[in-house]
C-alpha positions in Angstrom: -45.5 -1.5 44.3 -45.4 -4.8 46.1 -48.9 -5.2 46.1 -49.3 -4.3 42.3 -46.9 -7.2 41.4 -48.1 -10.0 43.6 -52.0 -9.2 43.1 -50.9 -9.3 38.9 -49.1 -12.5 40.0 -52.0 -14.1 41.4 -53.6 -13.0 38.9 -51.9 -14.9 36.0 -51.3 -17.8 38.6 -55.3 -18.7 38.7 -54.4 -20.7 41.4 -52.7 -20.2 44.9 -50.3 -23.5 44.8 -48.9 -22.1 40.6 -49.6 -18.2 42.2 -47.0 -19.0 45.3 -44.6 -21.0 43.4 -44.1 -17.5 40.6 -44.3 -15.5 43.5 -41.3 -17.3 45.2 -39.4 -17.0 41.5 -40.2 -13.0 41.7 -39.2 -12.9 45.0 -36.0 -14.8 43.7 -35.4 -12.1 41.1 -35.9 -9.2 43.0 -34.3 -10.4 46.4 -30.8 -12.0 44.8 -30.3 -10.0 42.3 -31.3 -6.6 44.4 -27.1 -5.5 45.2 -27.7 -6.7 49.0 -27.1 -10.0 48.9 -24.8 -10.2 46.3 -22.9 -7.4 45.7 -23.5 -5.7 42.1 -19.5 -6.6 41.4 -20.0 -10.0 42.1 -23.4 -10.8 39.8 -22.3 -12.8 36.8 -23.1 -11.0 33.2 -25.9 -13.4 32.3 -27.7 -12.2 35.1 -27.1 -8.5 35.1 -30.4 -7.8 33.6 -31.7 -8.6 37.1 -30.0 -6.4 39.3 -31.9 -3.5 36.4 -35.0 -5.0 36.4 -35.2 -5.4 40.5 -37.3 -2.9 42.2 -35.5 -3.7 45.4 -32.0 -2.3 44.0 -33.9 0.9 43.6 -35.6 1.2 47.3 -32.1 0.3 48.1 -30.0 2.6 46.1 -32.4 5.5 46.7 -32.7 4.8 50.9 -29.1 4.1 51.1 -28.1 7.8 48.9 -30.7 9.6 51.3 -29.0 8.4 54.6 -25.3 7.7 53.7 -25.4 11.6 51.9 -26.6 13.1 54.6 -24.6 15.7 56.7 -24.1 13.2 59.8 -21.7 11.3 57.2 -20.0 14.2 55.5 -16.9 13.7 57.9 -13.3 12.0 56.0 -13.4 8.7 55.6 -9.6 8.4 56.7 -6.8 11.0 56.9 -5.5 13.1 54.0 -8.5 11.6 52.2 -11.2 14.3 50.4 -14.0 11.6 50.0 -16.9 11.2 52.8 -17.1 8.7 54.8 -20.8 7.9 53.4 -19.6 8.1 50.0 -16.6 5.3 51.3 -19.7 3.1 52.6 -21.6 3.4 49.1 -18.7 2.6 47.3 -17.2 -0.5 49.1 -21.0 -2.3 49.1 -20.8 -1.6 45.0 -23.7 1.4 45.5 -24.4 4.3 43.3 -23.0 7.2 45.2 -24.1 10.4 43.4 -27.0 12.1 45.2 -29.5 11.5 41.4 -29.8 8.0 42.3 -32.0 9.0 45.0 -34.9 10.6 42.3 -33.7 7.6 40.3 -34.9 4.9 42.5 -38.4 6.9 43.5 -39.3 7.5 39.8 -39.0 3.6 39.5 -40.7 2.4 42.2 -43.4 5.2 40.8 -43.2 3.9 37.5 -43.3 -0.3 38.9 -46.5 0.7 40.7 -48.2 2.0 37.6 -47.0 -0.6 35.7 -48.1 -3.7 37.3 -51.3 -2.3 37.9 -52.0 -1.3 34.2 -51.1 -5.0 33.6 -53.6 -6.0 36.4 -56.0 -3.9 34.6 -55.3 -5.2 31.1 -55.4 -8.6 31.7 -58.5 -8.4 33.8 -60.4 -7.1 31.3 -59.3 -10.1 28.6 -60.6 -12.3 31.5 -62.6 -15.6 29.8 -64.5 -18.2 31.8 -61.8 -21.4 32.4 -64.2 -24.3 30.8 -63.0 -27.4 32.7 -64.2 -30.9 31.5 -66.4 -32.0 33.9 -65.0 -35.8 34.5 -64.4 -36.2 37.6 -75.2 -54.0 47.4 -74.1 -57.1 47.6 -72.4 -57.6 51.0 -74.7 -58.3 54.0 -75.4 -55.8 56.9 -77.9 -55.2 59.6 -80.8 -53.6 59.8 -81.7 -51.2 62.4 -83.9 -48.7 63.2 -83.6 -45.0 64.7 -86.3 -44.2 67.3 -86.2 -41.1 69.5 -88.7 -39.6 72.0 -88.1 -35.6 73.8 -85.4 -34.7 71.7 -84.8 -31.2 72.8 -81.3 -29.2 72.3 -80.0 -26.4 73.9 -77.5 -23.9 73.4 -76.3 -20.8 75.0 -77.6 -17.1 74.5 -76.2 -15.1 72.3 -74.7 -12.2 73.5 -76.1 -9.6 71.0 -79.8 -11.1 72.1 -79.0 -10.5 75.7 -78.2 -7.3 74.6 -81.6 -7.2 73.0 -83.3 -7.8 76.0 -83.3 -11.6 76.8 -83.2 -13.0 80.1 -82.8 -16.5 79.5 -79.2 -18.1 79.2 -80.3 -21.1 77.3 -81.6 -20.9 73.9 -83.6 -24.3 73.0 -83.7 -25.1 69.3 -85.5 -28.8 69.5 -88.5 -29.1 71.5 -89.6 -32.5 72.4 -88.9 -34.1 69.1 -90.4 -37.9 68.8 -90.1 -40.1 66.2 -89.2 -43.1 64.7 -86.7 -43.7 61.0 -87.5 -47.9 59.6 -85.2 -49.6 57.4 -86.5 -49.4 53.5 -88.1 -46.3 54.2 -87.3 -43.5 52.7 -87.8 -40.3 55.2 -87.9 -36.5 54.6 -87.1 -33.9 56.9 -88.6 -30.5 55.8 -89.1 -27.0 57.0 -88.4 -23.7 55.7 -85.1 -22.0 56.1 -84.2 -22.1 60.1 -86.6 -24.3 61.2 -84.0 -26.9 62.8 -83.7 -29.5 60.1 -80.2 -29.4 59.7 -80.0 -29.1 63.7 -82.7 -32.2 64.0 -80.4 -34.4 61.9 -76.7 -33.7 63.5 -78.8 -33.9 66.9 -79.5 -37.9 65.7 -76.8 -38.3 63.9 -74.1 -37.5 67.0 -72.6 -34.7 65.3 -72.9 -31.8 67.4 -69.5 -30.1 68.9 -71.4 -27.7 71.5 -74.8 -27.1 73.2 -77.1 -29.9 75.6 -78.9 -32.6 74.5 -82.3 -33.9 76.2 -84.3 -37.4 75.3 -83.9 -40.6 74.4 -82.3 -42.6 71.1 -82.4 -45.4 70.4 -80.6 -48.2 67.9 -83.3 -51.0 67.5 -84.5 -51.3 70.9 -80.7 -50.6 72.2 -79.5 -47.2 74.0 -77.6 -45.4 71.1 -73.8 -45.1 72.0 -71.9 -42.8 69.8 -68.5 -44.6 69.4 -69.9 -47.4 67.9 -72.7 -46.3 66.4 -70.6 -45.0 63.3 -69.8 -48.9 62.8 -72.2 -51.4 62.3 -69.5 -53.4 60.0 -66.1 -52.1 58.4 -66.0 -54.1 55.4 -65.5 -52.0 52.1 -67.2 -53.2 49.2 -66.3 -50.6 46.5 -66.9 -52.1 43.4 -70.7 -52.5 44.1 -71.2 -49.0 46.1 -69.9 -47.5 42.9 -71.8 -49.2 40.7 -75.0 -48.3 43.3 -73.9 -44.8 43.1 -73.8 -45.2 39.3 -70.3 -44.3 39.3 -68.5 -46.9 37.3 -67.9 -44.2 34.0 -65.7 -42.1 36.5 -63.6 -44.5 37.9 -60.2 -43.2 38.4 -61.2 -39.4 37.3 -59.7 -36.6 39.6 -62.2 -35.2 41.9 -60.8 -31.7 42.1 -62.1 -28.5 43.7 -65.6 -27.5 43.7 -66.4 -25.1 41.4 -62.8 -25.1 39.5 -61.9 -28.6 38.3 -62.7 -32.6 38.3 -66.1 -33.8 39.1 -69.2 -31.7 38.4 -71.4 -31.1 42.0 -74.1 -33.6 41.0 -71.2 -36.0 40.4 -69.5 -34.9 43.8 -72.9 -35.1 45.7 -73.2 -39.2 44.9 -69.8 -39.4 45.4 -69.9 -38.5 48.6 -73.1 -40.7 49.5 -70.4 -43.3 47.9 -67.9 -42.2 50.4 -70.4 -42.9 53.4 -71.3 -45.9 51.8 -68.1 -47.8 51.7 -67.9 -48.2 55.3 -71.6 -50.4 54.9 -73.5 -48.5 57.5 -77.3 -49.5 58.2 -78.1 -45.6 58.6 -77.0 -43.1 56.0 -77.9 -39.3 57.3 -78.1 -36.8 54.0 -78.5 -33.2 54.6 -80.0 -31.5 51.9 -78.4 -34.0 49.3 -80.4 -32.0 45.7 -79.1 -28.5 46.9 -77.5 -26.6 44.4 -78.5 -29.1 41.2 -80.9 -28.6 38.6 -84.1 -30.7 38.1 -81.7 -33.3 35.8 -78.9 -33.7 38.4 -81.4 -33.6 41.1 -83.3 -36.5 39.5 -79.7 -38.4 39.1 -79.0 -38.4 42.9 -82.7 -38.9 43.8 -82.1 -42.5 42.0 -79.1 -42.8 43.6 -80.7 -42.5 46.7 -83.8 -44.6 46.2 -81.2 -47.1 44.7 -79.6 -47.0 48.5 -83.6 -47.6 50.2 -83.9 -50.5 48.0 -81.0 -52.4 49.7 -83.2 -52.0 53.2 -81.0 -49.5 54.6 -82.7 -46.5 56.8 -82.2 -43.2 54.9 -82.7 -39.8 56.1 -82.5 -36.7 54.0 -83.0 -33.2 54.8 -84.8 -31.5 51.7 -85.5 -27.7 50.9 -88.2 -26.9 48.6 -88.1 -29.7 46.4 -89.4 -30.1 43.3 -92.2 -32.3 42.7 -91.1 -35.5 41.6 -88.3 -35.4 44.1 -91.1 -34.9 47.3 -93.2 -38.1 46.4 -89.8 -40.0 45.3 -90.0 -40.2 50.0 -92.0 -42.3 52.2 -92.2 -40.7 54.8 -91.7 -36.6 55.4 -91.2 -35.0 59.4 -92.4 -31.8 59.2 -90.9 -29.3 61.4 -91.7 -26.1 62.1 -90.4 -22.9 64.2 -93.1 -20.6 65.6 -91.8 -16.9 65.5 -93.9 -16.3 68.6 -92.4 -19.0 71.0 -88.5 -19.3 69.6 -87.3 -18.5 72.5 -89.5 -20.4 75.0 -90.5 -23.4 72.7 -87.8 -23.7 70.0 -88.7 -25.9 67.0 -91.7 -28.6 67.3 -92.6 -31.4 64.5 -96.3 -30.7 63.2 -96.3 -33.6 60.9 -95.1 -36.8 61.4 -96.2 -39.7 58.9 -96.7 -41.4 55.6 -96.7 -39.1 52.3 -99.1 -42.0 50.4 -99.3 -41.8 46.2 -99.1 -38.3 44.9 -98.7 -36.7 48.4 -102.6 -37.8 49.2 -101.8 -38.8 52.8 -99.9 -35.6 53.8 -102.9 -33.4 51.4 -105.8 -35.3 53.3 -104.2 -34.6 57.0 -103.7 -30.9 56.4 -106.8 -30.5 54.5 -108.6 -32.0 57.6 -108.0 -28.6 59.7 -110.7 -26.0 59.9 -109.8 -22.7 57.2 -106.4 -24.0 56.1 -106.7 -23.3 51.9 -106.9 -26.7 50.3 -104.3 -27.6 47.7 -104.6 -26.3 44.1 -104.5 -28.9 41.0 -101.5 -29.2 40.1 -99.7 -27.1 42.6 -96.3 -28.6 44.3 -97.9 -30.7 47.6 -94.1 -29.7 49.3 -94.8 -25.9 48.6 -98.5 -25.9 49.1 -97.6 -27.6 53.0 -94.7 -25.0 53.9 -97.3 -22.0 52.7 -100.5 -23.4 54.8 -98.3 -23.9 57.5 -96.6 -20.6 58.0 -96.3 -18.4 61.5 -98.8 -16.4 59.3 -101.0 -19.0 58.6 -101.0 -19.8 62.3 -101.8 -16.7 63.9 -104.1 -16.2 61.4 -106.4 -19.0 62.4 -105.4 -18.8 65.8 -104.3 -22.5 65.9 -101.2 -24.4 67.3 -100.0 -26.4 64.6 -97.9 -28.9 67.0 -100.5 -29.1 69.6 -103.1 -30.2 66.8 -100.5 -32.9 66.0 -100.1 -34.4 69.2 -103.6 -34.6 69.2 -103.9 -36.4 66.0 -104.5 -40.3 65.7 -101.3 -39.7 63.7 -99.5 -38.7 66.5 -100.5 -41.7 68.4 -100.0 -44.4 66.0 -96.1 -42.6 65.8 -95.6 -43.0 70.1 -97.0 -46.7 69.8 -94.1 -46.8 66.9 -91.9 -45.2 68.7 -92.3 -47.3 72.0 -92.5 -50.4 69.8 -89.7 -49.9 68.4 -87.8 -48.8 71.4 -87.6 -52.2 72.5 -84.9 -55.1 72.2 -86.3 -57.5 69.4 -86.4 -60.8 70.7 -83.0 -62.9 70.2 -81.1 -59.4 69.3 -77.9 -58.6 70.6 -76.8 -54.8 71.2 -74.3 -53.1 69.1 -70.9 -53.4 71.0 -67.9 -53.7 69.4 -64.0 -54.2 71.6 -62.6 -50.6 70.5 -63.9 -47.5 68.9 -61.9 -48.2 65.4 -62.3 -51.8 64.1 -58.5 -51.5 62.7 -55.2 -51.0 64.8 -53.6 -48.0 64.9 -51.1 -48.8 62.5 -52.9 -50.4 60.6 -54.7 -46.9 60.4 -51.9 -45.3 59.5 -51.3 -48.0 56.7 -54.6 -47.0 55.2 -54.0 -43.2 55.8 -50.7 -43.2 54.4 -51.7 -45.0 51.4 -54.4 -42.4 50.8 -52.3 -40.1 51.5 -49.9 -41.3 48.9 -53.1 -41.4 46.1 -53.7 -37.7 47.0 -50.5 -36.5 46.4 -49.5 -38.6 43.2 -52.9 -37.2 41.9 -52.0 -33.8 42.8 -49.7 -32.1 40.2 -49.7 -28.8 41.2 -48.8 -29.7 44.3 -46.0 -31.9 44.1 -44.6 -31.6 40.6 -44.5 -27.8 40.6 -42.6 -28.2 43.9 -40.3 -30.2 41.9 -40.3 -28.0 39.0 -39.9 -25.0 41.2 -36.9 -26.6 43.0 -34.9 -27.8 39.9 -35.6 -23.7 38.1 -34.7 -22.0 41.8 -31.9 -24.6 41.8 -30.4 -23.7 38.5 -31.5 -19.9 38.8 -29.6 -19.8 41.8 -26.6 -21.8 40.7 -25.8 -19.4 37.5 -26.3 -16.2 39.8 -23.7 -17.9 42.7 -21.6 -19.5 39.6 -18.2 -20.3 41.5 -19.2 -19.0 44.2 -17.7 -21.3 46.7 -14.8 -21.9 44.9 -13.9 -18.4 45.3 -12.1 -17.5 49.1 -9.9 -14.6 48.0 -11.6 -11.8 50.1 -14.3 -11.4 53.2 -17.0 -10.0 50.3 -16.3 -13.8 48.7 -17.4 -15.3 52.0 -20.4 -13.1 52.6 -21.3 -13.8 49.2 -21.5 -18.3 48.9 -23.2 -17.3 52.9 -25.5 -15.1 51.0 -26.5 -17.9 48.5 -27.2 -20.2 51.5 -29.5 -18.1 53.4 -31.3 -17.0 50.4 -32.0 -21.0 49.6 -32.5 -21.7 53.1 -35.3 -19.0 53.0 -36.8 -18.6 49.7 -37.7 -22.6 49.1 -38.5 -23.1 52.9 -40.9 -20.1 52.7 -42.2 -21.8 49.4 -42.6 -25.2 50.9 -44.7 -23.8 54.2 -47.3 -21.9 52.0 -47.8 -24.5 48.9 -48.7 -27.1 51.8 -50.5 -24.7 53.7 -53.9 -25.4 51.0 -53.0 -29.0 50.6 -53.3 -29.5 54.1 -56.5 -27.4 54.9 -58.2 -29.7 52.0 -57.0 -32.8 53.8 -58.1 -31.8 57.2 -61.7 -31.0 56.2 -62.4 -33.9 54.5 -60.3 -36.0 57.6 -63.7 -34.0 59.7 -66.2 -35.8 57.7 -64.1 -39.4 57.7 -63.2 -39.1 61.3 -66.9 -38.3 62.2 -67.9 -41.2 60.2 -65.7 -43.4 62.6 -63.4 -44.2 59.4 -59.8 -43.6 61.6 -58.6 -41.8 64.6 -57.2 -38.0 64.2 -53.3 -39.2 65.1 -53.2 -42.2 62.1 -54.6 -39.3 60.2 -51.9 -36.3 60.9 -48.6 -39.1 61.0 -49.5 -40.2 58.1 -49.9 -36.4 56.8 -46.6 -36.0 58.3 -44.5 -39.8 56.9 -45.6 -38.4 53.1 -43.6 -35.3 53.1 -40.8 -37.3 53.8 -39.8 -38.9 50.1 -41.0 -35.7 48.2 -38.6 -33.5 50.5 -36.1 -36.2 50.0 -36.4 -35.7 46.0 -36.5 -32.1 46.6 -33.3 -31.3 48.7 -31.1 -33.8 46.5 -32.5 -32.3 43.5 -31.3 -28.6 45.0 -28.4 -29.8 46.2 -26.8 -31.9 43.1 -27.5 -28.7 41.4 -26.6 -25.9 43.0 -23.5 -27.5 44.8 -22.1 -28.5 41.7 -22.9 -24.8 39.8 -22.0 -22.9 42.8 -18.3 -24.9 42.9 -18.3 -25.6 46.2 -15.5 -28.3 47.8 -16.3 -31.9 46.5 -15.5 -33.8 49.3 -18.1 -36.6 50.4 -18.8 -35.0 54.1 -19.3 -31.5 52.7 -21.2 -32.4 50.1 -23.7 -34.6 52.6 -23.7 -32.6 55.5 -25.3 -29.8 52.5 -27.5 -32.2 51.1 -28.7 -33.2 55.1 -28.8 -29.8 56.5 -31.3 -28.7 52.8 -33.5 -31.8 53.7 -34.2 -31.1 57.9 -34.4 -27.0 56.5 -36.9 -28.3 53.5 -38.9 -30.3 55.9 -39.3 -28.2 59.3 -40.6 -25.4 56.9 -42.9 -28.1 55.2 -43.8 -29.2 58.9 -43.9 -25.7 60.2 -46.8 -24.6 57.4 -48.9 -27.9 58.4 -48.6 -26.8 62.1 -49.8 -23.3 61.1 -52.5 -25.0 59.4 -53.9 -27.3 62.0 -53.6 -24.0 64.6 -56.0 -22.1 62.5 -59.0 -22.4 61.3 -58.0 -22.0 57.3 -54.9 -21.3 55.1 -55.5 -17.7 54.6 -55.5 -17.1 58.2 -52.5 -19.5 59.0 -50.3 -17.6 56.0 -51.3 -14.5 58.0 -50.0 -15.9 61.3 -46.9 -17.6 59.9 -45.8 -14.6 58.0 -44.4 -12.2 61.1 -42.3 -15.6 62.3 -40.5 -15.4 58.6 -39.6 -12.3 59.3 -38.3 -12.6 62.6 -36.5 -15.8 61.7 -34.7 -13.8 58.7 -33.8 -11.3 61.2 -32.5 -13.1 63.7 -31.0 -15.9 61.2 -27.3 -14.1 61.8 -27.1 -13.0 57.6 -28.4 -9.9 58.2 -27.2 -9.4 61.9 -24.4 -11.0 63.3 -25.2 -13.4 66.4 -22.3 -11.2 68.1 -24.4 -8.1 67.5 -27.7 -8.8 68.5 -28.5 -7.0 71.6 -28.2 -9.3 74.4 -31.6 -9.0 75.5 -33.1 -10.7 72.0 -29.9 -12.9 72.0 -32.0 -16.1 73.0 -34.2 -15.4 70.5 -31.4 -16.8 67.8 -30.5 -20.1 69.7 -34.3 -20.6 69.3 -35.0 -19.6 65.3 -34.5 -22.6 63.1 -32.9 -20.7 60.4 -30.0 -19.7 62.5 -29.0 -23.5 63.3 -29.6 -24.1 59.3 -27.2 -21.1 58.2 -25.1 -22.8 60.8 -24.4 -25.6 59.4 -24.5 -25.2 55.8 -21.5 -22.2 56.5 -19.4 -24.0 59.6 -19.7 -27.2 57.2 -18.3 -25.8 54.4 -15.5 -23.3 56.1 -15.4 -23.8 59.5 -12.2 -26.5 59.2 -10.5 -24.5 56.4 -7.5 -22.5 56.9 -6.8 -20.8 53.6 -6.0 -16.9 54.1 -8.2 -14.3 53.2 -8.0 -10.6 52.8 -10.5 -8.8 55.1 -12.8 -5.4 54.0 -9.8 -3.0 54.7 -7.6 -4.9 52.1 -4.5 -5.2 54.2 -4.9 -7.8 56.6 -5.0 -11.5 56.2 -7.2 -14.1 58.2 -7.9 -18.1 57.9 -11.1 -18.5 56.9 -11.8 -20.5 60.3 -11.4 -17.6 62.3 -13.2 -15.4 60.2 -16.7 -17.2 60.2 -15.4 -18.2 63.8 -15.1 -14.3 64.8 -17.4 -12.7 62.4 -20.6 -14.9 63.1 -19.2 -17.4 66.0 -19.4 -20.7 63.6 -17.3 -23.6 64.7 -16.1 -26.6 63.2 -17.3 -28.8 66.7 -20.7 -27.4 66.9 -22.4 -28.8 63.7 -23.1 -32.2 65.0 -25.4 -30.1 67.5 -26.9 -28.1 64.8 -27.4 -31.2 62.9 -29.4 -32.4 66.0 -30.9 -28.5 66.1 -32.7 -28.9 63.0 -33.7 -32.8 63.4 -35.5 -31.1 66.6 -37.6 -28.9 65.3 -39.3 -30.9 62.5 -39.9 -33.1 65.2 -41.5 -30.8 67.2 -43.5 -29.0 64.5 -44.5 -32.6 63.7 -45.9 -33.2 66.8 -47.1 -29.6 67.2 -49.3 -30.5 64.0 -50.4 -33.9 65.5 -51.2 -32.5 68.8 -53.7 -29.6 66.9 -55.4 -32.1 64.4 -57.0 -34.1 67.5 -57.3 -31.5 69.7 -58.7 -28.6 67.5 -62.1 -28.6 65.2 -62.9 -25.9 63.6 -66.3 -26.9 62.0 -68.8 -25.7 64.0 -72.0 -27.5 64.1 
């Protein structure tokens, strides 16, 4: 049944921030209104429909008949009585006590199931494809060149190879890879699927997390040092990138989610050159930057790119079967090429290395030039042509060793006199050194982060105003199901009942806030991978500034709750109650908020951290002291609630509000009177002198799944390269 209504839920949601927030509202529904939490009695007429409606007053009704029916609670429930003692139960929690209800509450949850998956069903099949509208140099810099000579790269075996029978425990991908990339020049890195392009250009580029690196690069001349090689100079210049990038027509437009809203992907690809750009480097790495596009888009960022050559920079792409027109727009093309005979002893080898001349003649002339390769049809694609002559077939056919007949080339030659040329100082040049990694300041860092940070969340609706909208319906939902509720402190069932409405806020817009940040922050942190790589800032700027924005919006969002609910739910209006509510809502609202980020940075996704963090929600509503008492909880998982967050919330919102009170109550047997201190005092050990310490309780642990989160963002990557 459960599954039927959340899977229609996400469903209508279309989204997994919108599909969380109605989730939370069903949840809501069939939670409060379900006869547990609030006794049927006690549910105000406007909201009876819910208590029908909920599936969960049926499970209840129909578990609670089979058990309390049963013959081990057929004895008298007191003397010279003829009722049961289960029957006595049912009644005095407001439960349906004839032995029907049980076939009752089956044939519903039958009936719910069907239900929600003919609606599943139905509105699956009236399915229509969401159209989205697709929206969305002048400073100087220095030139440098890349030269490299013996680039080879390791990694370890595999295991399911050993299995297969290899011996070796390294596995080398780049085989003595030499080279040279020149400002203004335009170079190409091509192969077929797997033949180390990719591999080639993080190799270079410094953007490996695993494996071992042989040869030499180097920076004009200058041993290549990766923390500063990222930053040549740190002055943005946006204005004229975008209007490099020919973006100036989608200025200010929401860039979105690929493939649902905001910016096209031809229009994401150029932004994100723009996005490299900013930063003014004098090498820009592309990998595979016309993937994905059609021959129009392709064309758009080809210009883009030439656009970037022009300014003297040194641009390398990596390019998979391109087109025509987008092969010759290069210079210069690095052929490499994996040999399915030697992969594991040799790895991948460059067989072409050079100039690609008008129309591809240069690259058509030097292939053409080896005995009983087929020469190039009119016409026919050069890029194509090259990757078919050059295949493992093509090889054994002829007999020939492809990167052997390169080094052997005058081609070859003229690229180690390049190399070594190039490989040295230039005279009057200075090495690239800069005083720290990061040309800012920490702070200043988190300046910049936090101001992004602030962008990215005003620019995100569903995010943060469905939070709010979420908190203001829970708010008032909530406040017309408890109306009065704390103004009422007749009986022990009144108590349970405004403790009942706290634990069910406490839970259901904590739960709420973990898994809506959960995406948000998973987005955030993969594009913080690409910025931190690119030297932009340091991983802690990054996550405290992730951490300082939360702190208005909760803000907002627990005196929003609060206003609302305290005044529906008629609790006392004196200043110190009504604040130590409002403060205890805000540290709940923002160690959930903190606890989904940590989850996050822990993992490597959101799916997998709302997997991890869901068993802790349990066990934190378990041990919370609603469902359970503190006093009976076996003493052997007693620790377990000094340590749950929940338990130190539901602490202080009840000991705040009636830990000093002492107005007489009648208790469940309806004879004897007790102060309403020594009630939550005895019942669920609250005191009056303890809630400065669970004020402290709750500060503590968003501090600590603050830090938790910081500590995983700069210890923890989870792209794999």
């Amino acid at each position: 049944m459960s599954l039927g209504l959340f899977r229609l839920i996400g469903f209508i949601g279309r989204n997994m921030i919108v599909a969380n927030t109605f989730g939370s509202f069903a949840m809501l529904i069939v939670m409060a209104l379900g006869g547990y939490i609030i006794s049927r009695d006690r549910i105000p007429p406007w909201w009876i429909w819910g208590f029908w409606i909920s599936p969960l007053m049926y499970a209840q009704d129909a578990a609670s008949v089979n058990e309390f029916l049963g013959h081990s609670w057929d004895k008298a429930s007191a003397d010279n009585s003829t009722q049961s003692l289960g029957k006595a139960l049912l009644k005095a929690r407001n439960l349906f006590p004839e032995s029907y209800w049980y076939w009752i509450g089956v044939g519903a949850l039958v009936g719910y199931t069907i239900l929600f998956n003919i609606l599943f069903t139905l509105f699956l099949s009236k399915l229509s494809q969401k159209s989205f509208k697709q929206r969305g140099m002048v400073l100087p810099f220095q030139q440098v060149s890349m030269s490299f000579s013996n680039i080879s790269y390791y990694v370890d075996v595999p295991l399911e190879l050993k299995q297969q029978g290899i011996s070796e425990d390294k596995l080398k991908l780049l085989n003595n890879i030499t080279g040279a990339f020149r400002p203004g020049v335009l170079t190409a890195l091509v192969g077929v699927s797997g033949a180390g392009k990719t591999t080639l250009m993080d190799v270079l580029a410094g953007r490996k997390t695993g494996g071992t690196i042989e040869g030499n690069i180097s920076i004009s001349g200058y041993p290549k040092r990766q923390e500063t090689f990222a930053e040549y100079q740190g002055t943005a210049f946006v204005d004229e990138v975008m209007e490099l990038v020919e973006l100036i027509p989608l200025k200010g437009a929401l860039v979105g989610l690929p493939g649902v809203d905001g910016l096209s992907t031809e229009q994401r690809k150029r932004l994100t050159i723009a996005v490299e750009l900013v930063a003014n480097p004098s090498i820009v790495f592309m990998d595979e930057p016309t993937s994905g596009l059609d021959a129009r888009a392709a064309a758009i960022v080809m210009r883009t790119v030439r656009n970037i050559v022009n300014t003297g920079r040194t641009i390398v792409c990596t390019i998979h079967q391109p087109s025509i027109d987008i092969f010759e727009s290069f210079d210069e093309v690095v052929l490499v090429f994996l040999s399915r005979s030697f992969i594991y002893e040799t790895g991948r080898r460059v067989i072409y290395a050079g100039p690609l001349g008008p129309k591809s003649s240069k690259l058509i002339d030097y292939f053409e030039g080896i005995d009983g390769l087929p020469r190039i049809r009119p016409g026919y694609n050069p890029a194509t042509w090259m990757l078919e002559v050059t295949s493992s077939a093509e090889e054994n056919r002829l007999g020939v060793d492809f990167a052997e007949i390169y080094r052997k080339s005058t081609l070859f030659q003229f690229n180690e006199e390049l190399v070594a040329r190039l490989g040295k100082p230039a005279v009057d040049s200075e090495d690239l050194n800069f005083p720290t990694k990061y040309s800012r300041s920490y702070f200043d860092q988190f300046v910049a982060c936090l101001r992004k940070q602030h962008l990215s969340y005003w620019r995100n609706p569903q995010y943060t105003a469905v939070r709010f909208f979420y908190t203001v319906i829970i708010s008032l939902m909530l406040g017309t199901i408890c109306w009065e509720f704390g103004s009422k402190r007749d009986t022990q069932q009144d108590i349970f009942n405004a403790m009942g409405s706290m634990y069910v806020a406490v839970l259901f817009v904590g739960i709420t806030n973990a898994t809506a940040v959960q995406p948000v922050v998973s987005v955030e942190r993969f594009v913080s991978y690409r910025e931190r790589a690119a030297g932009t800032y340091s991983a802690l700027p990054f996550a405290f500034a992730q951490v300082a924005i939360e702190f208005p919006y909760v803000f907002v969002q627990a005196l929003i709750y609060s206003t609302i609910f305290y005044s529906l739910a008629s609790f006392e209006w004196a200043a110190s109650k009504f604040l130590w509510y409002t403060f205890f809502m805000y540290f709940t609202m923002l160690y959930f908020t903190f606890y989904g980020m940590m989850t996050t940075a822990v993992t490597p996704n959101h799916n997998v951290a709302a997997i991890i963090a869901a068993p802790f929600y349990m066990l934190w509503n378990l041990f919370s002291g609603f469902m359970i008492p503190h006093k009976r909880i076996p003493i052997w998982w007693r620790w377990y609630y000094w340590a749950n967050p929940v338990a130190w919330s539901l602490y202080g919102l009840v000991a705040s509000q009636y830990s000093d009170s002492d107005r007489l109550i009648k208790l469940s047997d309806g004879a004897k009177l007790m102060s309403t201190r020594l009630l939550v005092k005895n019942v669920f050990g609250f005191r009056h002198d303890f809630i400065g310490i669970a004020g402290f309780m709750v500060v503590g642990f968003c501090m600590l799944f603050a830090l938790i989160f910081a500590f995983a963002i700069k210890s923890f990557n989870f792209q794999r390269r």
